[in-house]
Residue frames relative to the residue before (quaternion, step in Angstrom):
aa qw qx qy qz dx dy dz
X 1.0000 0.0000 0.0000 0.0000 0.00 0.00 0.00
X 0.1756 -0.6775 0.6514 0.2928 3.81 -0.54 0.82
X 0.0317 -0.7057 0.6614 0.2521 3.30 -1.42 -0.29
X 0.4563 -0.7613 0.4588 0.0427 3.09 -1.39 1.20
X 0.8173 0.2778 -0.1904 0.4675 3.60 0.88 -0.06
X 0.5415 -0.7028 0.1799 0.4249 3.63 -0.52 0.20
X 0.7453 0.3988 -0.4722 0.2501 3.01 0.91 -0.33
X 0.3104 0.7585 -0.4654 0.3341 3.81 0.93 0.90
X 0.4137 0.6965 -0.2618 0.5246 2.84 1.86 -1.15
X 0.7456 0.4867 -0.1943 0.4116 3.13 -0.21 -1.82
X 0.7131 0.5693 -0.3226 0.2518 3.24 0.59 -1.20
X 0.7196 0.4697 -0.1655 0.4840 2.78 1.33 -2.15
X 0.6099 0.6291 -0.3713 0.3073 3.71 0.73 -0.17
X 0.6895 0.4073 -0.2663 0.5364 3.29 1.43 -0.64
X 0.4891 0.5844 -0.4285 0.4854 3.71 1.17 0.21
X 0.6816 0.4713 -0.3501 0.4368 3.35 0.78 -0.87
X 0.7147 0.3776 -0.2914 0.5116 3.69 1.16 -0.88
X 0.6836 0.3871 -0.4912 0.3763 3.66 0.57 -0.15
X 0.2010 0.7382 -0.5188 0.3814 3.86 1.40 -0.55
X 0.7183 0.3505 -0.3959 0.4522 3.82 -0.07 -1.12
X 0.6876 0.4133 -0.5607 0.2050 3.70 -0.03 -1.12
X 0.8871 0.4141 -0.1400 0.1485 3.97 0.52 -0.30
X 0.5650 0.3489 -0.2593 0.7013 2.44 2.29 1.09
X 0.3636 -0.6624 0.4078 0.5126 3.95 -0.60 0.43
X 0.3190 -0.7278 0.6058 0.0379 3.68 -1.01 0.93
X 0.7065 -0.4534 0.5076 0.1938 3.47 -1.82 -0.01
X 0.1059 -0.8125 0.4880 0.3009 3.49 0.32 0.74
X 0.9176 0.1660 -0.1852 0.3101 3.66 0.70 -0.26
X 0.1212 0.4185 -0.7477 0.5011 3.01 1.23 1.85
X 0.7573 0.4142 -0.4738 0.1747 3.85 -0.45 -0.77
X 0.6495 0.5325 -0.3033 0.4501 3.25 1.34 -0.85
X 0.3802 0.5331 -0.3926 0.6458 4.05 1.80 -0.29
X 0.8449 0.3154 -0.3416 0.2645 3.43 -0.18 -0.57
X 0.5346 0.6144 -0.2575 0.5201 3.40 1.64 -0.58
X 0.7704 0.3250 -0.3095 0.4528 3.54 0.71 -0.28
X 0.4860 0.6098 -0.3843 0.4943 3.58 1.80 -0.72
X 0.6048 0.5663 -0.3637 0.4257 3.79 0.69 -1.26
X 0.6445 0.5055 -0.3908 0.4199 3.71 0.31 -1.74
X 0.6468 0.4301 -0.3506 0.5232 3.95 0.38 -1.48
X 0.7544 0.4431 -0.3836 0.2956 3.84 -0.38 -0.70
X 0.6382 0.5459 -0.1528 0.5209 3.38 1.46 -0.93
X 0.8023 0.2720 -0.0594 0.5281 3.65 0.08 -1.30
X 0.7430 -0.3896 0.4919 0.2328 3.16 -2.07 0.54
X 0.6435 0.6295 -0.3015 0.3142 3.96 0.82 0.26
X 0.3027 -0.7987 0.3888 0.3455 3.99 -0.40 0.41
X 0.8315 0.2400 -0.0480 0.4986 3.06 1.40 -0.04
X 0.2370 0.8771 -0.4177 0.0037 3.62 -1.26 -0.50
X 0.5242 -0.7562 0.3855 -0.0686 2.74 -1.16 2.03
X 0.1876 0.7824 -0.5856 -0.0983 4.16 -0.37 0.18
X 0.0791 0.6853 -0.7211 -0.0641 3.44 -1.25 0.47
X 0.4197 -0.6572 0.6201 0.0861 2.88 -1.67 1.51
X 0.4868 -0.5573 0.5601 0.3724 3.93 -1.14 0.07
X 0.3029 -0.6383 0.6667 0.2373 3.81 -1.02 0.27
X 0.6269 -0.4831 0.3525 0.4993 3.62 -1.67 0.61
X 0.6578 0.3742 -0.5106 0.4082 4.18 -0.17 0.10
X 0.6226 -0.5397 0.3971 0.4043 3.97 0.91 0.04
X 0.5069 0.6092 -0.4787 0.3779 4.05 1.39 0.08
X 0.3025 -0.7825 0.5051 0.2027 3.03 -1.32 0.50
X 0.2284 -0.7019 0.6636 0.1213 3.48 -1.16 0.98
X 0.3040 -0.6538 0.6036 0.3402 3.30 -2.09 -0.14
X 0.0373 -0.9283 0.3692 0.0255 2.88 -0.72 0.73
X 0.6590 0.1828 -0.2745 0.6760 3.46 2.01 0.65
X 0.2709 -0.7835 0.5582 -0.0328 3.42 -1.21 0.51
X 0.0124 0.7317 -0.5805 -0.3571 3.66 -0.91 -0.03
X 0.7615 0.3957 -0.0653 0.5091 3.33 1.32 -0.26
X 0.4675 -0.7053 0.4513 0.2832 3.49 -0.65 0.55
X 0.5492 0.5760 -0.3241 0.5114 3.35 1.21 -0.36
X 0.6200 0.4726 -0.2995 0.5500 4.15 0.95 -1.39
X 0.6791 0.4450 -0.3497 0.4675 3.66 0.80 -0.46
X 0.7920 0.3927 -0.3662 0.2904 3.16 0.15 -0.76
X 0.3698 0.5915 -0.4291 0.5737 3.65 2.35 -0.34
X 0.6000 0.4994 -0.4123 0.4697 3.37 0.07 -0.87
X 0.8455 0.3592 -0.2517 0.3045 3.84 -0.71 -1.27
X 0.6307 0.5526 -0.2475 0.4854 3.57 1.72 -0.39
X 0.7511 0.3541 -0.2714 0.4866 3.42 1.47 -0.31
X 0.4737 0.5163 -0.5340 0.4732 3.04 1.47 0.74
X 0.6312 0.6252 -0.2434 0.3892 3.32 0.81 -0.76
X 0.7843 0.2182 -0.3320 0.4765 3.32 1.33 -0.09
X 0.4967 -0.7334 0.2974 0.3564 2.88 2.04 0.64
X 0.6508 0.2261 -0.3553 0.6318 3.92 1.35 0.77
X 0.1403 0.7395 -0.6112 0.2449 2.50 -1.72 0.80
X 0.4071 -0.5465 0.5096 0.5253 3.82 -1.13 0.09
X 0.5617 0.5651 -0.5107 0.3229 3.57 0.00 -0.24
X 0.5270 0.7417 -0.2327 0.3434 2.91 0.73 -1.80
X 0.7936 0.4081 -0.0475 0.4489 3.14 0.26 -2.07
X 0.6854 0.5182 -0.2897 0.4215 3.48 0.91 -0.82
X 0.6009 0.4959 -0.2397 0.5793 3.45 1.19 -0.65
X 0.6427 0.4797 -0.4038 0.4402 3.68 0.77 -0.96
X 0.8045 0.3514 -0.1570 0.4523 3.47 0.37 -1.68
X 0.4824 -0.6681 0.4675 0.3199 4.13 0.72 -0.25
X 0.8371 0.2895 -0.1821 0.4269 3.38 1.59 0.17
X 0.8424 -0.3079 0.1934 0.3976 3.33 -1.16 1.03
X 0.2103 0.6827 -0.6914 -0.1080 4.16 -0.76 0.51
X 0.4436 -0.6272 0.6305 0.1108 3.07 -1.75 0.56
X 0.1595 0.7035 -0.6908 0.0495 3.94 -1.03 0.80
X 0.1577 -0.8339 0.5202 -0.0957 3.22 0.04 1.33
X 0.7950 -0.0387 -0.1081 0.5956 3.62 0.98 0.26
X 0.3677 -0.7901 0.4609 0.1678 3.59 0.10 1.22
X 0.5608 0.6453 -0.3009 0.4226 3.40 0.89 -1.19
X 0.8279 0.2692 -0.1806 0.4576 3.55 0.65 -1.35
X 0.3031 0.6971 -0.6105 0.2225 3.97 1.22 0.61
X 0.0368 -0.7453 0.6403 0.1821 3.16 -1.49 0.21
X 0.5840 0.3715 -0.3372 0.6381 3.41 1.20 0.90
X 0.8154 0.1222 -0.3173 0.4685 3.32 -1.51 0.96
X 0.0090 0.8382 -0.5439 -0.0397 3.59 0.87 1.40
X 0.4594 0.5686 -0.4882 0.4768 3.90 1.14 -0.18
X 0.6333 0.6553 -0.2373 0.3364 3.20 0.30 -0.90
X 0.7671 0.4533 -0.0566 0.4503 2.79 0.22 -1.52
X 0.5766 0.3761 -0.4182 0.5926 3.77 1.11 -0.85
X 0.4680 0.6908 -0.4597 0.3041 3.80 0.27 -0.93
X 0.7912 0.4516 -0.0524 0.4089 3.08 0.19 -1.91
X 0.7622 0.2092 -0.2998 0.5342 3.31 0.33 -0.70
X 0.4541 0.5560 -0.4914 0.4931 3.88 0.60 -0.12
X 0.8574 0.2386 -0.2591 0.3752 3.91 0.60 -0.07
X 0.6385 -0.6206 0.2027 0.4075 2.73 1.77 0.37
X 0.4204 0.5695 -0.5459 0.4482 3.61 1.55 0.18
X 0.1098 -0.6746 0.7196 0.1226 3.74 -1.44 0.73
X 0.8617 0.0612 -0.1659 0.4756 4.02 0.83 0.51
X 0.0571 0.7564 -0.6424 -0.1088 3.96 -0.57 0.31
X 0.2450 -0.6070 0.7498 0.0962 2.96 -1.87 0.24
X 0.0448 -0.7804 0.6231 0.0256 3.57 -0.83 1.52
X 0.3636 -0.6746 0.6423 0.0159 3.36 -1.42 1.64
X 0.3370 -0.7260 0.5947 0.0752 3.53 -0.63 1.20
X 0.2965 -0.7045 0.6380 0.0933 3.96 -0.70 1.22
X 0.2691 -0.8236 0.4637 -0.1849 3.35 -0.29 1.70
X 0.5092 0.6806 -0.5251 -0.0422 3.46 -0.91 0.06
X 0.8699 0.0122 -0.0370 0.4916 3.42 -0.59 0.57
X 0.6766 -0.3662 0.2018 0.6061 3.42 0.98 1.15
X 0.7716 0.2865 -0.3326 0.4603 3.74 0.01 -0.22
X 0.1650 -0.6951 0.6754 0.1828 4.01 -1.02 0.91
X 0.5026 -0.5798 0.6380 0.0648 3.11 -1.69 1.11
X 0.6718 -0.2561 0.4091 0.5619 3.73 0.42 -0.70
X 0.1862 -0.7917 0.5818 0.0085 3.14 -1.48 0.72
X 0.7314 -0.4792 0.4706 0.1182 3.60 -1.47 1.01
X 0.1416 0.7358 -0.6614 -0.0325 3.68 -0.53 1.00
X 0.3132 -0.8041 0.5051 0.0163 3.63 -1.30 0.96
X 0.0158 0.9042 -0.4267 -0.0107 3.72 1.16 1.04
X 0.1004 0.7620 -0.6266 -0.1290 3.33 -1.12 0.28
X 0.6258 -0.4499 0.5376 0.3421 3.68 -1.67 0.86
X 0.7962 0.1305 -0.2831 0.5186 4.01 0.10 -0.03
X 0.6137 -0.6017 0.4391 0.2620 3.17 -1.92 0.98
X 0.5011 0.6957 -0.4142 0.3056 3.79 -1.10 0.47
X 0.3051 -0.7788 0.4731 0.2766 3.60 -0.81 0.34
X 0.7845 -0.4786 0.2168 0.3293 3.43 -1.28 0.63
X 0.2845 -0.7706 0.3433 0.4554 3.55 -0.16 0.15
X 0.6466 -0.6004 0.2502 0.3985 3.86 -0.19 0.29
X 0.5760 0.4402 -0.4256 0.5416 3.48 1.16 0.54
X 0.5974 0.6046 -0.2764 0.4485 3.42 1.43 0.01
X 0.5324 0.5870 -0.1900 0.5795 2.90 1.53 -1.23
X 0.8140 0.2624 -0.1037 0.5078 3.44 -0.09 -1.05
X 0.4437 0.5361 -0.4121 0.5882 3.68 1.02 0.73
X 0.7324 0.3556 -0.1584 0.5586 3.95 0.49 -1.06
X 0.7753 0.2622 -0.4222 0.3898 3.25 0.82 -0.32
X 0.3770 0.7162 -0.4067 0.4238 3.45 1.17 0.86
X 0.5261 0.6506 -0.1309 0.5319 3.11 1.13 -1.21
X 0.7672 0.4323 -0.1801 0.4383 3.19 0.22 -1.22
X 0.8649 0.2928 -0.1387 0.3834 2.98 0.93 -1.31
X 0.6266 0.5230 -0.3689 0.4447 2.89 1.50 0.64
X 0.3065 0.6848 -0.3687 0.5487 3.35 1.80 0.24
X 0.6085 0.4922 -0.3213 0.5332 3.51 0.65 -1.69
X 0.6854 0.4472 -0.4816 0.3136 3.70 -0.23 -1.18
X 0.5519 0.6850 -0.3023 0.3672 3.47 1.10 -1.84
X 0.9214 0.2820 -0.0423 0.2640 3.36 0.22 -1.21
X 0.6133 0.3600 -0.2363 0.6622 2.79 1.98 0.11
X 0.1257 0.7720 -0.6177 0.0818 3.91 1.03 0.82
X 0.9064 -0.2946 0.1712 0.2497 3.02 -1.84 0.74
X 0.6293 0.4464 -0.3122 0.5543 3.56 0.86 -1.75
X 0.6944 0.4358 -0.3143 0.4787 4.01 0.17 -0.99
X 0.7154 0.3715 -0.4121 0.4247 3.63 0.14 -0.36
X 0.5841 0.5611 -0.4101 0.4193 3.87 0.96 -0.74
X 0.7873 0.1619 -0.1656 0.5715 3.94 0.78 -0.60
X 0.2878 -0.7299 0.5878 0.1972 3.56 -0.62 0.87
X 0.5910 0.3989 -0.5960 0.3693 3.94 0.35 0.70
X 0.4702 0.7933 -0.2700 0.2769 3.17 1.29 -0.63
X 0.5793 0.4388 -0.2362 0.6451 3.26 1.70 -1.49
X 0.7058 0.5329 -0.3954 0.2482 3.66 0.26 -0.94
X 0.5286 0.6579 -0.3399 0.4150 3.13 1.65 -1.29
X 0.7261 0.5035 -0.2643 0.3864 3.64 0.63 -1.35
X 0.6192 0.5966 -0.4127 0.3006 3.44 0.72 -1.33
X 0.6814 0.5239 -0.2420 0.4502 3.44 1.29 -2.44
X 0.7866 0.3650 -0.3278 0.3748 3.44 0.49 -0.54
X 0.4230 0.4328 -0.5732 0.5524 4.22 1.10 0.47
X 0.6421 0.5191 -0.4547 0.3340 3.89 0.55 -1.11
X 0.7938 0.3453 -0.2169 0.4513 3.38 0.43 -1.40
X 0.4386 0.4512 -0.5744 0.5236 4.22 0.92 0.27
X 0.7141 0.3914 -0.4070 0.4138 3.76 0.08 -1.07
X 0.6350 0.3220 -0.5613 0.4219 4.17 0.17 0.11
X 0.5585 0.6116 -0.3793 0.4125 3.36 0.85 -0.81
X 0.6756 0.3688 -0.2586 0.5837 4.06 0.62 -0.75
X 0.5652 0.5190 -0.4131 0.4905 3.54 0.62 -0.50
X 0.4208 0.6412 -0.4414 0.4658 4.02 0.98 -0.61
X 0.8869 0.3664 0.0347 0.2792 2.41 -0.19 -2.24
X 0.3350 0.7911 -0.2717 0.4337 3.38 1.32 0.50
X 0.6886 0.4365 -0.0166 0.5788 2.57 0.56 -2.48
X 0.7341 0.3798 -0.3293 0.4565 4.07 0.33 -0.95
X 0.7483 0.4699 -0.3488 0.3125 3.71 0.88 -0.06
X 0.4363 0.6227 -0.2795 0.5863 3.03 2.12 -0.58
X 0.6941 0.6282 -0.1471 0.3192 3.55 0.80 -0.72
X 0.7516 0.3317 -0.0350 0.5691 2.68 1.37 -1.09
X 0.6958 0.4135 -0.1720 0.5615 3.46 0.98 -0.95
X 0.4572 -0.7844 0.3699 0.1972 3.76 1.10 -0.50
X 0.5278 0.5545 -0.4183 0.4888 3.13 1.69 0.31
X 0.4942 -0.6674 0.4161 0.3705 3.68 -1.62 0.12
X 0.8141 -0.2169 0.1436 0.5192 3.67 -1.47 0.50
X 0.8226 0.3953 -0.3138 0.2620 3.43 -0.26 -1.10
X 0.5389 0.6103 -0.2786 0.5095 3.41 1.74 -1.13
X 0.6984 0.5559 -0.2467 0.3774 3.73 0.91 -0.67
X 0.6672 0.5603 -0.2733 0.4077 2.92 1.55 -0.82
X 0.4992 0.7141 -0.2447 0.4255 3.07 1.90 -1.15
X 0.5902 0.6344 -0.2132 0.4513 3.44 1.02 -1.60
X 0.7799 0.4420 -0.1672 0.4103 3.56 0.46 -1.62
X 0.6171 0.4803 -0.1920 0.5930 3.60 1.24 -1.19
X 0.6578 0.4114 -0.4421 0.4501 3.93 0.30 -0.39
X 0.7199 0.4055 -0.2613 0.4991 3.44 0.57 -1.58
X 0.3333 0.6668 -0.4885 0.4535 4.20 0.65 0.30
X 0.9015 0.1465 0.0058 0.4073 2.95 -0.11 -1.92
X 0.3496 0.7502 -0.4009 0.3929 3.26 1.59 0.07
X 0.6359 0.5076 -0.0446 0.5796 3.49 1.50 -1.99
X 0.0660 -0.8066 0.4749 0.3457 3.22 0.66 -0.83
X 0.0715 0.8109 -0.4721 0.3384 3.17 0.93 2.24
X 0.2193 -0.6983 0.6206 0.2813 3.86 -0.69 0.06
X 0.7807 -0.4586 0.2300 0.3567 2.98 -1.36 1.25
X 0.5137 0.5572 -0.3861 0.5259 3.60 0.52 -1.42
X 0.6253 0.6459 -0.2998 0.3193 2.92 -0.52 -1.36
X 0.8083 0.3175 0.0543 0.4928 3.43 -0.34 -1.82
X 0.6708 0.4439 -0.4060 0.4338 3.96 0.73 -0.89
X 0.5762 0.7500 -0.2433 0.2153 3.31 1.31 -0.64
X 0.5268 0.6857 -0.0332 0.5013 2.06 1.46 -1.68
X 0.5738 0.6150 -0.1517 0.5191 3.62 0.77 -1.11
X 0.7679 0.5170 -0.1619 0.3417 3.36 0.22 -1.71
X 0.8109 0.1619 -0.1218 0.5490 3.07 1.13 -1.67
X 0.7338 -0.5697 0.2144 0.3016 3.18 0.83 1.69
X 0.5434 0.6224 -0.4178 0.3778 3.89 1.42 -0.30
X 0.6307 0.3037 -0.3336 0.6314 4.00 1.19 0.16
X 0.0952 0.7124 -0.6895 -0.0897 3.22 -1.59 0.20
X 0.1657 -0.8576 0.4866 -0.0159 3.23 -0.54 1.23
C-alpha cells in the first residue's frame, strides 16, 4: 500500500512501534526504528537516542547517521548537553540556533562541525521516570513547528511504552536486564560494522544497512547476526 499523505505516515509509524507491545521483539530494531520514523516524518536531518544504563549513565545506542552519533557520543562525554538535560529534567529542550549557544561549548563545536545548525531533544518518559531521551537535529536553524514537536514526542513516548511493557515495569531488574543487554548488543554491532565496512568497502551507515537487512531477512536479531560477523563465521 503506498500512502500518500501524512497523516498515514503518522499512522503507519505508530503500528510499526506498537506491533512490539504484542509479541517479544528486538530491542534495537525498535529503538532503529523509532529514530528512522522521527527522520521520515518530521522537519529533521537526523537523530540520535541514548538510553541511561542500570547506574543512571548514558550510552548511545541508535542513530540515523554517523554524524547524530558521533554529536551524540561527545555530549555524553562532556556529560552536557540537550539530551543530557532532557533526560535529566523529564522535559523537552529547545536549541534553535546552535551557532548562538553559549553553553555546552563541546557541544556546540560538535554540532556545527557536522553540520547540525539546530536540535530539539525529546525526553523518553514513562510513568514519571525518563529512561533516556531522543535528539532531533536539523542542518537549518529554527525550532520545530508544534505539530512536529508534539509528533516526536509521541514516538518517543510510545517507544518508551514498547520497551517498558507491563512484565518489565512490574520488576525493576527486569528493565535493567534489557537496557544492559540493548547497550552491550549495540558495542557488539558497532564491531560488526567496522568488519563489514572493512571488508565489503562500504561506509558505517551502508554496513549497518547490510547487517539489519540480512537480520530480518534470517529472521535473526541483530546480536545474533553481529556476532556472527565478529567471529568472522558471516560475511556480509
Amino acid at each position: 500500500m503506498v500512502t500518500s499523505t501524512r497523516a498515514e505516515r503518522v499512522s503507519l509509524a505508530f503500528v510499526k512501534l506498537t506491533d512490539t507491545l504484542v509479541a517479544d521483539y528486538d530491542v534495537l530494531d525498535l529503538l532503529h526504528t523509532l529514530v528512522e520514523e522521527a527522520v521520515g516524518l518530521l522537519d529533521v536531518s537526523a537523530a540520535g537516542l541514548v538510553l541511561a544504563d542500570p547506574t543512571g549513565e548514558l550510552q548511545v545506542v541508535a542513530s540515523t547517521s554517523e554524524e547524530s552519533r558521533l554529536v551524540e557520543v561527545l555530549q555524553l562525554q562532556a556529560g552536557a548537553g540537550p539530551c543530557v538535560d532532557a533526560y535529566r529534567s523529564g522535559v523537552p529542550v529547545v536549541v534553535a540556533d546552535v551557532s548562538a549557544l553559549t553553553r555546552w561549548p563541546d557541544f556546540r563545536a560538535a554540532a556545527l562541525s557536522q553540520g547540525f545548525r539546530s536540535v530539539h531533544a525529546v525526553p523518553m518518559r514513562v510513568q514519571g521516570r525518563a529512561i533516556g531521551a531522543m535528539g532531533l537535529f536539523r542542518s537549518t536553524a529554527g525550532p520545530l513547528t508544534a505539530e512536529d514537536t508534539a509528533i516526536g514526542q509521541a514516538l518517543a513516548d510510545v517507544a518508551t511504552i514498547s520497551l517498558m511493557q507491563e512484565r518489565t515495569i512490574r520488576e525493576a531488574a527486569l528493565v535493567n536486564e534489557q537496557l544492559q543487554r540493548a547497550l552491550n548488543t549495540r558495542v557488539l554491532i558497532e564491531q560488526a560494522k567496522g568488519v563489514i565496512a572493512h571488508t565489503a568497502g562500504v561506509d558505517m551507515d551502508a554496513a549497518f544497512n547490510r547487517l539489519r537487512n540480512y537480520a530480518r531477512a534470517n529472521n535473526q536479531s541483530l546480536q545474533v547476526t553481529a556476532g556472527s560477523i565478529v567471529d568472522r563465521s558471516l560475511t556480509l
